[in-house]
N, C-alpha and C positions, 0 to 999 in steps of 0.2 A: 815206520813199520819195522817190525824186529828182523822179519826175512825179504829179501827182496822179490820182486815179484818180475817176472819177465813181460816185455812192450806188449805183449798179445793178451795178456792176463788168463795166461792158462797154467804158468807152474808157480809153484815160489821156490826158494831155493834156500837149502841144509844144508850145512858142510858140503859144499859141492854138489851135491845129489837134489834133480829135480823131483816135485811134488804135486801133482796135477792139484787146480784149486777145485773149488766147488763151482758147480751150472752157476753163470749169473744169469742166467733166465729164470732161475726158483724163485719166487714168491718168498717175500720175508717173512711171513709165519710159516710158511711151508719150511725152509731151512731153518728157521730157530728150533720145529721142532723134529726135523731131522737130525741137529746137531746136540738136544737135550735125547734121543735116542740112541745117537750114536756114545754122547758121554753116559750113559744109564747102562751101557753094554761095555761102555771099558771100565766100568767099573764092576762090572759083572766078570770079567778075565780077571782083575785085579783080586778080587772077595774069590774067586772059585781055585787061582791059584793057590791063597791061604791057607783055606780049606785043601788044597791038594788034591780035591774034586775034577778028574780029566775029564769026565761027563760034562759036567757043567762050563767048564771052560771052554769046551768044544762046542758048546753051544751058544756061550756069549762070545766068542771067534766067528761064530757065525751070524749073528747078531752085529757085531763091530761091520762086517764084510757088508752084510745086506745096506746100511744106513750109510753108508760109502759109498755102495754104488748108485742110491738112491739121491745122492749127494750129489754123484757126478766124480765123486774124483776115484772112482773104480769102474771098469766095465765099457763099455762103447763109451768114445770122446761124445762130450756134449758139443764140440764146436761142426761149420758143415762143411770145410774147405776141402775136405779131404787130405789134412796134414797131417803127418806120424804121429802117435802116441808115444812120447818121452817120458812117461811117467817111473818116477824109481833111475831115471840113467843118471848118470853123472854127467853134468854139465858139460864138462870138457869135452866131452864123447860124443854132443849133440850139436846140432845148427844153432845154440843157442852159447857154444866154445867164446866168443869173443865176444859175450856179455859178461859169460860169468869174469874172462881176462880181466876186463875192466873195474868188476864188483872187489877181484882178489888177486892182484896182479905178482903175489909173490908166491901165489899157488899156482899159475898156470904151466 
């Protein structure tokens, strides 16, 4: 895998910074084509910045947003435990500090 993915399978992790995954409760047609949505809407930010269109952009920004959270990795956590949302923190900064240690021991 190109990012690692934390023991709970709720983030991955970027340069330091956690990344909530997607529900694995979705239905695999359900998320392919949430994820052909959500790519059809960055490329709609992509095409409307060209264009220099802030209407348009603002609308596939919202558009990216909506298929994200319908994804799961925006909005109420999909898991039930009642554990914090770490989504976007830096690793170090989270209960998940001496994983990332281990992933990048000459950044911590």
């Amino acid at each position: 895998m190109k990012h690692p993915v934390t023991p709970d399978g709720r983030y991955f992790v970027v340069r330091g910074r956690l990344w909530r995954m997607a529900n694995p409760e979705l239905e695999e047609d359900e998320r392919s084509r949430l994820v052909k949505r959500l790519m059809t809407a960055r490329r709609a930010v992509r095409d409307a910045k060209a264009d220099k269109d802030q209407d348009a952009e603002a609308a596939a920004h919202r558009a990216v947003d909506e298929a994200k959270r319908a994804l799961g990795e925006r909005g109420p956590v999909w898991w039930t435990d009642g554990a914090a949302d770490f989504n976007r923190h830096m690793a170090k900064n989270t209960p998940y500090a001496a994983l990332y240690a281990k992933l990048s021991p000459s950044r911590s």
